[in-house]
N, C-alpha and C positions, 0 to 999 in steps of 0.2 A: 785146206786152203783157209787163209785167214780170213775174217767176218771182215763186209765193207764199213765203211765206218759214214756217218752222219750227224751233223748236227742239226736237229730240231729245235723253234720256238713257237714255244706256245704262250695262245693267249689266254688267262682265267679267267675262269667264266664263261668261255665260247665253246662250239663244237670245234671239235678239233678232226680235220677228217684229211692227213697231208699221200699224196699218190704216190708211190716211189718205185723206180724199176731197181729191182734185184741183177747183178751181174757178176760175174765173173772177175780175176783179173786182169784176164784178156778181154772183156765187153760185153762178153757170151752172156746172154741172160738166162738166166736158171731157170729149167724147166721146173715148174710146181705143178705139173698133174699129177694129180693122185695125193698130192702131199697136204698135211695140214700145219697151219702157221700159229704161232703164239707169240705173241710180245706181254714185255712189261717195264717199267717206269718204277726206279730202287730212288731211296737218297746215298744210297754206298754201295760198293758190291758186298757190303758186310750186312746191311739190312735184310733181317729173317724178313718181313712181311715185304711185300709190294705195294709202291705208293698210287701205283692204277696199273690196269690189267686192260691192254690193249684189245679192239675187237678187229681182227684181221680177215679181211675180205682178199681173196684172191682174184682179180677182175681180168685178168690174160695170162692164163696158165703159163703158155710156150714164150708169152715176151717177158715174163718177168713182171710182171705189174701188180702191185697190190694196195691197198687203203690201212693203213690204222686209224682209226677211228676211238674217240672219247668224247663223249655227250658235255653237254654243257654243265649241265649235274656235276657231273666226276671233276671235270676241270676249275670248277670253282671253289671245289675242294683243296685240290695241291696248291701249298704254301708256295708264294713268289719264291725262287729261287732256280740253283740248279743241280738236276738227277742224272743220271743215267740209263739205259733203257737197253735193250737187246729184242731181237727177231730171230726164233727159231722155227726149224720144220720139224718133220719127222715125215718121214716116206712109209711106204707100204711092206718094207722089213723093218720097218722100227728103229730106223737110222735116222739121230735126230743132228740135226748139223746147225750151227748157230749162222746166219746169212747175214746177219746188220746190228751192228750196236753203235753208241752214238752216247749225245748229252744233248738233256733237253731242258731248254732256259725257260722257265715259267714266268713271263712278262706276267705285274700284279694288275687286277681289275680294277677300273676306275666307275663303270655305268655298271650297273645292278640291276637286273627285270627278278 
């Protein structure tokens, strides 16, 4: 099954912490028990490095719900502009399945702490 697709924006400079339920293409939201999550944030799908490495909280296994999360730190780092990003799993056979990619428009920072 094809990955869901989303567009994220973010703002530099800020925590970035957005909740998103995982589904199906029928609605079904994907079980992630037992499973563990990785994201990341490219400027290409041609770029070797990753522009930020998502930290993925699973918060309702059975509904589908999870956080990516990026510190304020990380986010003041990536250059205004816009990347692309993907969310994968991997299950308990090592079945890694991609569940969300997307593009994420980094709104530039204006107040600085």
């Amino acid at each position: 099954m094809p990955a869901g697709y989303h567009e994220l924006f973010l703002e530099q400079g800020t925590t970035f912490t957005p909740t998103l339920t995982l589904d199906d293409v029928y609605g079904i939201p994907y079980d992630l028990t037992d499973v563990v999550a990785k994201g990341q944030i490219k400027k290409s799908y041609y770029s070797t490095n990753p522009t930020a490495n998502f930290t993925v909280n699973i918060n309702s296994p059975t509904q589908g719900i999870i956080n990516l999360t990026l510190p304020a730190e990380t986010t003041a780092n990536i250059s205004a502009g816009r990347y692309l990003y993907d969310v994968a799993i991997k299950d308990t056979a090592n079945t890694v399945t991609r569940v969300l990619e997307g593009t994420v428009n980094v709104l530039p920072q204006i107040t600085k702490f």
